[in-house]
N, C-alpha and C positions, 0 to 999 in steps of 0.2 A: 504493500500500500504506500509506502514512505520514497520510492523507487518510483510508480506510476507520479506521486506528487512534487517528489524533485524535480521531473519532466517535463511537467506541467509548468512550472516557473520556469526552468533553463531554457523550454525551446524558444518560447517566443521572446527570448531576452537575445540568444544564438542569433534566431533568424533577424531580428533588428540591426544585431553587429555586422552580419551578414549584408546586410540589403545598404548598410551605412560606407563601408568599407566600397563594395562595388559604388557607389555613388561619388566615393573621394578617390577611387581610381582613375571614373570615367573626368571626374573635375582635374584630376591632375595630367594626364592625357590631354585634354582641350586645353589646358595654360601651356603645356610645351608646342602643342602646335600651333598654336599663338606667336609662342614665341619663335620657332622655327620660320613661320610666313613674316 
């Protein structure tokens, strides 16, 4: 029970860092080609 409810907290904390991370990749990506052109 203690296992299903750890999961229960971590995933959607995981998937946020997740989804944060891709977003500061895709933002760091567009300033160098920025800076590149």
């Amino acid at each position: 029970m203690q296992l299903a409810h750890s999961e229960l907290i971590y995933h959607p904390i995981f998937l946020l860092f997740n989804i944060s991370h891709c977003s500061v990749s895709i933002f760091l990506k567009r300033t160098v080609t920025l800076i590149s052109y």
